[in-house]
N, C-alpha and C positions, 0 to 999 in steps of 0.2 A: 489382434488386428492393429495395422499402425495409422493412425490419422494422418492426415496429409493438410498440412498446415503453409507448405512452401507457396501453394500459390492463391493464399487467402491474405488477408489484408489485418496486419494488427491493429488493434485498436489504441496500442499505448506502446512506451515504451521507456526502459528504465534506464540507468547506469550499464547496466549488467544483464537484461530481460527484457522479451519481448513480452506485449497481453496479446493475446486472442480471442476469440469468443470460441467457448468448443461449439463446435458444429451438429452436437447430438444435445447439448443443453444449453438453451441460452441462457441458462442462468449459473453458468458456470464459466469460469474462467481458467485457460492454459500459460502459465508462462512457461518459455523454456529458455534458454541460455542466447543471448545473441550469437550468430555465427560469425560476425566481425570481429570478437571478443572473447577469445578462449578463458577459459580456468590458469590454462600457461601463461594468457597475456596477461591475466591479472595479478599472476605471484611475480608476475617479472615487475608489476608499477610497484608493490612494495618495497622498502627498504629492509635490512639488516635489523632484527633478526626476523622479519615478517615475511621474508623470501626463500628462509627456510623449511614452511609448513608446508605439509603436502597439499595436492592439490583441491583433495576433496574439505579441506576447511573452508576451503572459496567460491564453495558448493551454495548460493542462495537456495536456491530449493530442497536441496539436502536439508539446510539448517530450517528452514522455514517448516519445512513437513515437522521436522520433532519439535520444534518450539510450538506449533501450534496442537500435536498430538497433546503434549503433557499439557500446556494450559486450556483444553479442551475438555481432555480427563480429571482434572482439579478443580476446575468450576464448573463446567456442565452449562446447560442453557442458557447459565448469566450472562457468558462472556459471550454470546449472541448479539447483543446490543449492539459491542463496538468491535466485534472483531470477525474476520469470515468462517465459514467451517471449511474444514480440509478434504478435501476426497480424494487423497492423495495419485499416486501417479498414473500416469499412461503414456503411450510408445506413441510418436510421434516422429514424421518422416526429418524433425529439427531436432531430434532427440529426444530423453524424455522430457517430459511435461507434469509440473505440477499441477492439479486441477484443484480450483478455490470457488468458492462462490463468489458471481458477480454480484455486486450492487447496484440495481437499478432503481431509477428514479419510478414515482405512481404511474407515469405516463410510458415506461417501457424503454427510456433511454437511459444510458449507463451514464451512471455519477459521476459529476464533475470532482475534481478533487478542491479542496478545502485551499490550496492556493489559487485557482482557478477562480470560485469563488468569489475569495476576498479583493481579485484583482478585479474583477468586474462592478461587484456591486458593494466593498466596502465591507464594512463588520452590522452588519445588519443585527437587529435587537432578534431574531431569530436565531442568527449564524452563532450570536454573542450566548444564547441562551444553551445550546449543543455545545459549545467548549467548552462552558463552563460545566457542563454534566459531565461528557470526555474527560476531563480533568478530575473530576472529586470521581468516577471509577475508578482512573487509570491508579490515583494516591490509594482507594479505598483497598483496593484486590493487590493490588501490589504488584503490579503486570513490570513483569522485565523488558526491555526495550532499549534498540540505541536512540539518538536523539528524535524527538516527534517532529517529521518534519511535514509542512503544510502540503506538500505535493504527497505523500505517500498518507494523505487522509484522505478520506474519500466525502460530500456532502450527498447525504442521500436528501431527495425534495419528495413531499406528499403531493396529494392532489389538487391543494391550495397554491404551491409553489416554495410554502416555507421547511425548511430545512428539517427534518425528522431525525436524524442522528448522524453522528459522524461515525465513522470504521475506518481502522487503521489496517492498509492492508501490507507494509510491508515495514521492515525493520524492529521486527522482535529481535528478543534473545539478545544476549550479550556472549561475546568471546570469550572462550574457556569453558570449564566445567560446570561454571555458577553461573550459566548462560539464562538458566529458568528459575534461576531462588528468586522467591519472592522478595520485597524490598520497597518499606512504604515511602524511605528515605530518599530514595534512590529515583522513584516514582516520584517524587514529590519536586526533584530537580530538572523532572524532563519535563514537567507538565510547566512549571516556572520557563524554562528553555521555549516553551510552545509561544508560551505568551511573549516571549521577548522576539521570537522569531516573527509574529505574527506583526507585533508594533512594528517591525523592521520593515515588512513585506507592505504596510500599509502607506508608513514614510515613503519608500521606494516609488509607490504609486502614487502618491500625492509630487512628487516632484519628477514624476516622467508621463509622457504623453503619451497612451494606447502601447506602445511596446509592449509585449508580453514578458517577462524575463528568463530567458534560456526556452528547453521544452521541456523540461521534466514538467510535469504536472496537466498537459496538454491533453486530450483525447485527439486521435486522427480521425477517429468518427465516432459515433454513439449508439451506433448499432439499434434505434430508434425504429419502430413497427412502422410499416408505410400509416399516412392518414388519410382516410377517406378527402 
């Protein structure tokens, strides 16, 4: 059966991808490929020799399903914490679709991301107390990834409203064949990386008035239960 996503409303949107909410779970989530933005438009922004790979290297969801299949199969329930499970594909009327699990907050609305966040309410001793966990995981297990960045984190909130974990939902794996080797070192400079990004994103804020910066990081809605 193929989902019909064209005249539903995404919740987010990335670089390269739209979110969805799947319409049979709400606690899963569809990205599929923008259609303003082929796989072709994307080998043609690369330069010399990146413009030579085919095109299924520029595949996010391709890469995304095995980076999370093999760190799934290698940790097991640990890497639950901070990262989604995969249910991998389905036919949708925008093509396929990876299906991940969504994070929603206690209250039933989809998590803000970790730049979203810190642009509203600052680095809170709760938000501050989650990165610092995020971070001594990410070094401990050795999680391969390109740079951590605050919009592709996600903040999950409990029922009090303080921040329960962070989950990173997109840019694993690194380019090439040693895309999933583990790597404490390696780990250990993106999670340094997070913290400088973060001091950056908070300067940013303290010297601009309500502007949000760009949309990456924005939800279009929350997909939130009606409330009485």
């Amino acid at each position: 059966m193929t989902l019909s996503l064209k005249e539903r409303a995404p919740f987010a949107q990335g670089g390269n991808r739209l979110c969805f909410v799947d319409p049979d779970h709400r606690d899963r989530c569809i990205k599929v490929r923008r259609p303003d933005f082929t796989l072709a438009d994307r080998r043609r922004k690369k330069g010399f020799p990146g413009n030579l790979r085919p095109l299924s290297w520029f595949d996010d969801n391709r890469e995304e399903h095995r980076v999370l299949t093999v760190l799934w199969r290698r940790h097991g329930a640990l890497l639950g914490a901070h990262l989604p499970r995969c249910h991998g594909f389905v036919d949708t009327d925008l093509g396929a679709g990876l299906v991940t699990e969504l994070i929603r907050d206690a209250d039933g609305a989809i998590s803000q991301t970790l730049k979203k966040v810190l642009w509203d309410d600052g680095l809170t001793p709760s938000c501050s107390r989650a990165v610092g966990v995020l971070g001594r995981f990410w070094i401990e297990q050795g999680i391969p990834s390109r740079d951590l960045l605050p919009h592709n984190i996600v903040a999950q909130r409990g029922a009090d409203g303080g921040l329960r974990r962070l989950v990173v939902i997109d840019g694993l794996g690194r380019p090439g064949l040693a895309g999933v080797r583990r790597s404490r070192s390696a780990a250990r400079r993106k999670v340094a990386n997070l913290h400088q990004r973060i001091e950056d994103l908070l300067t940013q804020r303290g010297a601009r008035a309500g502007a949000f910066p760009g949309y990456h990081g924005l939800l279009f809605h929350d997909d939130a239960p009606e409330r009485p």
